[in-house]
N, C-alpha and C positions, 0 to 999 in steps of 0.2 A: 504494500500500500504506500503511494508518495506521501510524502509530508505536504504538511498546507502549510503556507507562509499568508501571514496579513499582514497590510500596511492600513493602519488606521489611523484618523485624526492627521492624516497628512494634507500640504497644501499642494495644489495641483501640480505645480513646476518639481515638487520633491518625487512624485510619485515614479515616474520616468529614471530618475536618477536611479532615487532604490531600487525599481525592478533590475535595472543592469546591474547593481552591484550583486542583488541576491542569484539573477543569474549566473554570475561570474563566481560566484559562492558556491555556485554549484545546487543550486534550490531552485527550479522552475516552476514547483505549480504554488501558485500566487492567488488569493482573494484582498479586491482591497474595498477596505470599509471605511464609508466616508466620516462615519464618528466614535469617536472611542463608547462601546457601547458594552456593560460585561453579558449579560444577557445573551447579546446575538454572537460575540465573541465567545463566548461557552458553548453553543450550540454548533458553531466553527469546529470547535477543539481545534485550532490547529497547532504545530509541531513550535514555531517562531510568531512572536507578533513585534514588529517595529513601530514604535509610535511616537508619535509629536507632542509632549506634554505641556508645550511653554503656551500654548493659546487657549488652554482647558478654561473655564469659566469653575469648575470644583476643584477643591484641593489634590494639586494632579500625586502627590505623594499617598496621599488615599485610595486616586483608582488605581495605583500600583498595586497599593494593597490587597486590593479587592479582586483585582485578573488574578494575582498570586492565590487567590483563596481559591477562586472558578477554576484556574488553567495550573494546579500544581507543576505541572512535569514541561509544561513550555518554557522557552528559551523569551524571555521579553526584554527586548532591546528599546528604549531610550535615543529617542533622533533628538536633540536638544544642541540651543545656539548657548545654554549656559553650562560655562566650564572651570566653573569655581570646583575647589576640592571638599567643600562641605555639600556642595549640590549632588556631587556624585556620591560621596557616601551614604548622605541621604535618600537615594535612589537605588541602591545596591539593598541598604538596610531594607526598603518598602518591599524590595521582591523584584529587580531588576537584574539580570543576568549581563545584559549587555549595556553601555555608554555610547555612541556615537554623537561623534560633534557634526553641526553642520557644516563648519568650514571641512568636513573634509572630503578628499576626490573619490571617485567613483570608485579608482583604484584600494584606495585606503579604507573605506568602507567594505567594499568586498571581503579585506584581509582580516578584519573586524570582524565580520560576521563567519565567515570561517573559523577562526578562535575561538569565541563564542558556540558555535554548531560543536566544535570536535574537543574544546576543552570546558564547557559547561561555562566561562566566565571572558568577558572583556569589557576594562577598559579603555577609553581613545587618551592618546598620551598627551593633549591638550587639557585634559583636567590638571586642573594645578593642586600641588600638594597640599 
């Protein structure tokens, strides 16, 4: 059975990006969901979700929480433009497997989410200590 991969809560121009980098990760089958939602994300189950938490209107360290409760054994990766080192560890702690910054390329995202697929944890090396 393939793994499902979501991209949720993404803004349109990210969405492109990510599917090449997940491609290049070696993850092709992709559903993307226009809003971080746990509900219809649990009924997904899929394998990876990547998400956008800086535009959330709820406390987005909460719906980490909350996928972590629904989506135990998923890989949930973090697309975020902040790269403070207490935002990452805050995000690791909520139940976040994976960090990706935005400033990064298509390339370095791929590389990311591979570490993340085959070592269970990454983070992008623009979080500051």
């Amino acid at each position: 059975m393939p793994r499902v991969c979501c991209l949720a809560s993404l803004a349109p121009q990210d969405v492109g990006l990510l599917s090449a980098a997940l491609k290049r990760a070696g993850e092709p089958a992709l559903s993307v969901v226009a809003h971080l939602n746990v509900a219809e994300l649990h009924k997904l189950a899929p394998s990876l979700v990547i998400a956008d938490l800086d535009g959330l209107e709820i406390d987005p360290l909460e719906m980490l929480r909350q996928l972590r409760f629904v989506l135990p054994n998923c890989i949930l990766a973090v697309y975020t433009a902040v790269t403070k080192g207490s935002w990452g560890r805050a995000c690791h702690l909520a139940g976040a497997n994976c960090l990706l910054s935005k400033e990064s390329s298509e390339s370095q995202l791929s590389a990311g989410l591979r570490s993340a697929i085959r070592g269970g944890c990454y983070t992008d090396p623009r979080f500051a200590a």
